[in-house]
C-alpha positions in Angstrom: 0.0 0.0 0.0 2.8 2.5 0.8 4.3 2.1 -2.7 1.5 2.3 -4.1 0.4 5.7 -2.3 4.7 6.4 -3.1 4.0 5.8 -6.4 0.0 5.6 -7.9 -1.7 7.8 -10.6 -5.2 7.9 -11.0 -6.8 8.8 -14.5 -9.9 9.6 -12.6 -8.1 12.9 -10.9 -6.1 13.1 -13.9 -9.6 13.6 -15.9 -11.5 15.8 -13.2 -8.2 17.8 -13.0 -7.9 18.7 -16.9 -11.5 20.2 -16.3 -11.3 22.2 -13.0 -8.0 23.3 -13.7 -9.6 24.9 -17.4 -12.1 26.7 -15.1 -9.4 27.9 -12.6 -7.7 29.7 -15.5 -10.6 31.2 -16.6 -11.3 32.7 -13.5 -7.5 33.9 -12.6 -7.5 35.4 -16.3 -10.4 37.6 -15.0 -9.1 39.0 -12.2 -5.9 39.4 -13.6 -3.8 36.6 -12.7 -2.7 36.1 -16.0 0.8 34.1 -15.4 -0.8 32.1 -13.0 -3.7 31.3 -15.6 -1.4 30.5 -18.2 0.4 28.3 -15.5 -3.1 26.7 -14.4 -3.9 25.9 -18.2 -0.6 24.5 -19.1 -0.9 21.8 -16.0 -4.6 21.2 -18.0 -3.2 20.0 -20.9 0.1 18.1 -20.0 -2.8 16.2 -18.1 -5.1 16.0 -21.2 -2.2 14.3 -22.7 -1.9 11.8 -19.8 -5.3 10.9 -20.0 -5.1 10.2 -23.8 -2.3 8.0 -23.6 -4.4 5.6 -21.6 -6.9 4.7 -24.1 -7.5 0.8 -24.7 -9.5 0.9 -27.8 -13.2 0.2 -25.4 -12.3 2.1 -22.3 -9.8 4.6 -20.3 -7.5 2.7 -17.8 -8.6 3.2 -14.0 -5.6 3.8 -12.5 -1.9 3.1 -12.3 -0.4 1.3 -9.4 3.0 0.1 -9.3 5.7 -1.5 -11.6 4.9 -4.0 -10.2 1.0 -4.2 -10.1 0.7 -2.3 -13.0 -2.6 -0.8 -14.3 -6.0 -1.3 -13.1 -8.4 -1.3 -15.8 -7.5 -3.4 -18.7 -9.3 -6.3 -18.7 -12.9 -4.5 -18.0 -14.0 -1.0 -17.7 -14.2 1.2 -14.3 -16.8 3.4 -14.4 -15.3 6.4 -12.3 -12.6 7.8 -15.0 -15.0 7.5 -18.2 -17.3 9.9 -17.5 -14.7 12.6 -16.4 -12.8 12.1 -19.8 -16.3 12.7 -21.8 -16.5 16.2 -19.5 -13.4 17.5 -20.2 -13.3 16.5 -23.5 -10.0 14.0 -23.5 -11.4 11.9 -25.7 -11.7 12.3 -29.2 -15.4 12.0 -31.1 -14.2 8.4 -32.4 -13.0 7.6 -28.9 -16.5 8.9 -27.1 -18.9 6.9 -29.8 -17.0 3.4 -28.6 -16.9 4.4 -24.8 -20.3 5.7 -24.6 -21.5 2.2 -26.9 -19.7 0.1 -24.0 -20.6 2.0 -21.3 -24.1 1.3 -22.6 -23.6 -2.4 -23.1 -21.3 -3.6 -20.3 -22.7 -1.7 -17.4 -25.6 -0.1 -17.8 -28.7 -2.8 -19.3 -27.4 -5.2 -17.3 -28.8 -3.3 -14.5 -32.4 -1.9 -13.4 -31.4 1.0 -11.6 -28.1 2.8 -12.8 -24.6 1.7 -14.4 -22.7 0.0 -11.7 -19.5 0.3 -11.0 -17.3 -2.3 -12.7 -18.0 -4.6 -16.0 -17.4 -7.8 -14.4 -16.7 -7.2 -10.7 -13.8 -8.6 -8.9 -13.5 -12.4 -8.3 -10.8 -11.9 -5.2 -12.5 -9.6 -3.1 -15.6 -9.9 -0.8 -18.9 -9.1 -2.2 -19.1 -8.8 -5.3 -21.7 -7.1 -6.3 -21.7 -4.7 -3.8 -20.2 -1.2 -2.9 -16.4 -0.6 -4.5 -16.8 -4.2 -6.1 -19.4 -3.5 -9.3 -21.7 -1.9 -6.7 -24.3 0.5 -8.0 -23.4 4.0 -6.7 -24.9 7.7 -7.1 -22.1 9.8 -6.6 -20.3 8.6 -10.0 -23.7 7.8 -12.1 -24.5 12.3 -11.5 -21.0 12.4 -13.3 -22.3 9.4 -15.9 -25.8 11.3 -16.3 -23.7 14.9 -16.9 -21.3 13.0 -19.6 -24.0 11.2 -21.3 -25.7 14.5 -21.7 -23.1 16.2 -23.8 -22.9 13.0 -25.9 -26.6 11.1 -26.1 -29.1 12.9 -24.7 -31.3 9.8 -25.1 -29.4 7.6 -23.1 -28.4 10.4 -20.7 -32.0 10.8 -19.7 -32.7 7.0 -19.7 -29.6 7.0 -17.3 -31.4 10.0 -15.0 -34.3 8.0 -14.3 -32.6 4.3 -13.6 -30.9 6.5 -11.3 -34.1 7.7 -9.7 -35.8 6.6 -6.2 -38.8 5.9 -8.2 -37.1 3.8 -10.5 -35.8 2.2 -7.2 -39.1 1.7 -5.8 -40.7 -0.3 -8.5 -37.7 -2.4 -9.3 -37.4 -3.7 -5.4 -40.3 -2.8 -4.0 -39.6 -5.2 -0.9 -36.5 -3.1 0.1 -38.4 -0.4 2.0 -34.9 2.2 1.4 -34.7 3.3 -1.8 -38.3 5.2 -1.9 -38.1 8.4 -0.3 -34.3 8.0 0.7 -31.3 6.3 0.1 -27.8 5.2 0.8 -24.5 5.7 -0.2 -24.2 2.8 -3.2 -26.8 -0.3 -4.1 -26.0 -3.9 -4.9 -25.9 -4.1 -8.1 -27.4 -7.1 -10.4 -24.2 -9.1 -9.5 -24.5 -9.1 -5.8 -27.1 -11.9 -3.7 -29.1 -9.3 -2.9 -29.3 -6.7 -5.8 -30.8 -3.1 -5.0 -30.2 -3.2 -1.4 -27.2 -1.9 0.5 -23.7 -3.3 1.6 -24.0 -5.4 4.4 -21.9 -9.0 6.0 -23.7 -11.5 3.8 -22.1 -13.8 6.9 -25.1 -12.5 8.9 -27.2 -14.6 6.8 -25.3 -17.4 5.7 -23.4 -18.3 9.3 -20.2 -19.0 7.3 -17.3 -15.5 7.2 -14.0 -16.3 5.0 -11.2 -15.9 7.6 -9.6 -14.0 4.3 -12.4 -11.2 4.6 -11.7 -10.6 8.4 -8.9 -7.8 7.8 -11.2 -6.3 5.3 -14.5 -6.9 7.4 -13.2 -5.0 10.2 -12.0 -2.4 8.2 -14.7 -1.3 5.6 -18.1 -3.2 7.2 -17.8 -2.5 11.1 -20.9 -1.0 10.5 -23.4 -2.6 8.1 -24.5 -0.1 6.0 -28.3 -1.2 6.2 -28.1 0.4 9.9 -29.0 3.2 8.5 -29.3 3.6 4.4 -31.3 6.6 4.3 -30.7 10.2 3.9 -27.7 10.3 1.7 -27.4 13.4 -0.2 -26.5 11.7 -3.6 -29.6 10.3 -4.2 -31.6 13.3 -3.9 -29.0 16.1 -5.1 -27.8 14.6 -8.1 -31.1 14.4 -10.4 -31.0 17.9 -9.7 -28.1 19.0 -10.8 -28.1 16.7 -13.7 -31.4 18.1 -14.7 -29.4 21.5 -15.1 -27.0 19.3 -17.3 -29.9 17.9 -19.8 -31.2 21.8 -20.0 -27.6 22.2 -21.3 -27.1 26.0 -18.9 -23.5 26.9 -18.9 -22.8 29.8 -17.7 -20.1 32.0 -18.5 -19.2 35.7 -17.8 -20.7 37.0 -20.4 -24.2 35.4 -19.7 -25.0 31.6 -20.4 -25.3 29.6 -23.0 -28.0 27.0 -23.3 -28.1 23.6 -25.1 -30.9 21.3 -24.2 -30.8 17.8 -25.0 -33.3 16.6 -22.8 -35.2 14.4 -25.7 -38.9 15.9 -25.0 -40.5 17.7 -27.2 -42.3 20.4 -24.3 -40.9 20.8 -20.8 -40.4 23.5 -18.3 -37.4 23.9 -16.2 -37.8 27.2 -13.4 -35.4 29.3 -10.8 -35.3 32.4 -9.6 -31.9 32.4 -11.6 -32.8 31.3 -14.7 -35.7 29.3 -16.8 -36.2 27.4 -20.0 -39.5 26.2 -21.4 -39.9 24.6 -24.6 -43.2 23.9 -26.5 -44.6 23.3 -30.0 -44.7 27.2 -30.7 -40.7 27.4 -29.9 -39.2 28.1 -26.4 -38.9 31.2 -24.0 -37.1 32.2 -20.7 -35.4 34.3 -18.4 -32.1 35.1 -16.8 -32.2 37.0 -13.3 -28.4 37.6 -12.4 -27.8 39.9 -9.2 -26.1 42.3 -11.4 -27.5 44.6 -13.7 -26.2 44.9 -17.7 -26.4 43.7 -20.8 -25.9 40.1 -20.9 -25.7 37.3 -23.9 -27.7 34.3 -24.9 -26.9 31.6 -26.4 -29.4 28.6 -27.3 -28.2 25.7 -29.6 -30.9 24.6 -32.1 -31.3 21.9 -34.5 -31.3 22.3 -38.3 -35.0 22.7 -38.4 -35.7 24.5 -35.5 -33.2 27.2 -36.7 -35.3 27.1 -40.0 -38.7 27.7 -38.0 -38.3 30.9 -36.0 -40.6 33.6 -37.4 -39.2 36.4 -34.6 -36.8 36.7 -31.4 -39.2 38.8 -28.5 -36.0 40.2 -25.8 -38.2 42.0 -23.1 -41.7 42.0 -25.0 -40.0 43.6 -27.9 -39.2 42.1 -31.1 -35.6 42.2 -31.5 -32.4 41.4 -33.7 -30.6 37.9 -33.2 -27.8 36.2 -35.4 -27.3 32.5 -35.9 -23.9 30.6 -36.4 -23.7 27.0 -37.1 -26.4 25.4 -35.1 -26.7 28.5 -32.4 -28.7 31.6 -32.2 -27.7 34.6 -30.3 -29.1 37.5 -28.7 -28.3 40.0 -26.3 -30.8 41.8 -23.7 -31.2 43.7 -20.7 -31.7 42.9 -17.3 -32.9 45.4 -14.9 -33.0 46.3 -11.0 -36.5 44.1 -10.6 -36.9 42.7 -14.0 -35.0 39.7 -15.6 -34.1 39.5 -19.3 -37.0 37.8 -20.6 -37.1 36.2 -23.9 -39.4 34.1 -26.6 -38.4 32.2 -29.2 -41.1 32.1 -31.8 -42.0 29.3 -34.4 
């Protein structure tokens, strides 16, 4: 273990890094920082290219561990890295058709409520099935939902509501957690006991591998069905991933806005911001503290762009310009009134 902390990399940090570190620069560009921006971006990339390097033609590698133990996730996929990669936009279009494809195949229809964890699960370890060992979890699936979005919208919304305690409920309906709270991670459809929680399967069966008693003590003191409610991840991440299926980035010019939720009318409302789309075209608002001029973006298909009769900015008609498959519009927001806008087929 201590060469391994000596001497481990992990893609997944590598992945989230390349991303974070992008955002960092941005904001040290804007308040002036610019060496250290430049700094912050050049780290970015020099990790971009050590996240390439570890594509196997159907997946990104896990992790790197020693010379001697080499690299985790060869010989089947791990779930945490891929979805980082697809956000931070490592991979190449090519690459992200395969992943998303086996992502698709090897862990998510195998399962009722959510991609699990690992492809196959891990023969030498306790409990397979369950929590680190091709266990179901919500904390990485937000991150899957997110990546998915920018990729497949279809399958990114199919992903949302596997992922949901509904879903949950009428796929185990005998497992009373899971409705209107849940825990940390689920069994997964190669576990005993899929959709419930980790727990000592030697409770029920009488018989506990001397093998697993170092490990038993260590990660399962506790059973995890104690008490396998009121996790956050269950309940934060459908909403933040429904911000992600609306598309709203926002940048510091104003936010830009591409939707692939695949519906053809829905409503999404804050006091921040709104989107609504319908058969007549889509209208919303933006509501930032500060006052100004701001810019909209909105990505549009073909057709849609092809439709739109008028742009209404503030009940007025107004001027707009369209580039590739984006319109764009500017507006006013005021001391008690948003910038309001209609989209009109």
């Amino acid at each position: 273990h201590k060469e391994i902390q000596k001497e481990g990399e992990s893609v997944l940090n590598a992945a989230m890094a390349i991303y974070t570190l992008e955002i960092y620069s941005e904001m040290l560009e804007f308040v002036g920082e610019c060496d250290l921006a430049n700094e912050a971006l050049k780290y970015s990339q020099s990790q971009r290219e050590a996240v390439k390097a570890q594509w196997t033609g159907k997946w990104f590698r896990r992790a790197w561990l020693t010379e001697d133990l080499g690299w985790v996730g060869e010989d089947q996929m791990w779930l945490e890295p891929q979805p980082w990669i697809i956000i931070s936009n490592a991979a190449d279009q090519e690459q992200k058709s395969i992943l998303v494809k086996n992502i698709d195949e090897l862990l998510r229809k195998p399962s009722k409520i959510g991609a699990r964890l690992h492809s196959k699960g891990i023969d030498s370890i306790r409990g397979k099935g369950q929590g680190v060992n091709a266990g179901i979890w919500p904390s990485i699936n937000g991150t899957l939902i997110w990546a998915l979005s920018l990729v497949n919208g279809e399958i990114g919304w199919d992903e949302w509501k596997k992922n949901s305690l509904a879903y949950h409920a009428e796929s185990y309906p005998d497992v009373w957690y899971g409705i209107w709270s849940g825990p940390d991670t689920y069994n997964s459809d190669l576990s005993k006991y899929p959709g419930q929680t980790v727990f000592n399967e030697a409770l029920i069966t009488g018989e506990q591998d001397p093998s697993d008693v170092e490990e038993f003590l260590g990660h399962m003191a506790t059973s995890w069905t104690d008490f396998p409610v009121f996790n956050l991840h269950p309940h934060a991440w459908p909403l933040y991933d429904t911000t992600r299926l609306i598309g709203i980035n926002f940048t510091r010019n104003g936010v830009n806005l591409n939707p692939t939720l695949p519906k053809d009318d829905f409503k999404f409302s804050t006091p921040l911001i709104g989107l609504e789309k319908t058969k007549d075209g889509y209208l919303g608002w933006y509501n930032p503290k500060k006052e100004g001029t701001w810019k909209i973006s909105l990505a549009l298909s073909d057709d849609d762009l092809k439709n739109i009769k008028s742009v209404v900015i503030n009940g007025k008609e107004s001027k707009y310009s369209t580039e590739k498959n984006h319109l764009y519009f500017y507006g006013e927001k005021n001391l008690n009134e948003p910038l309001s806008w209609e989209i009109k087929y």
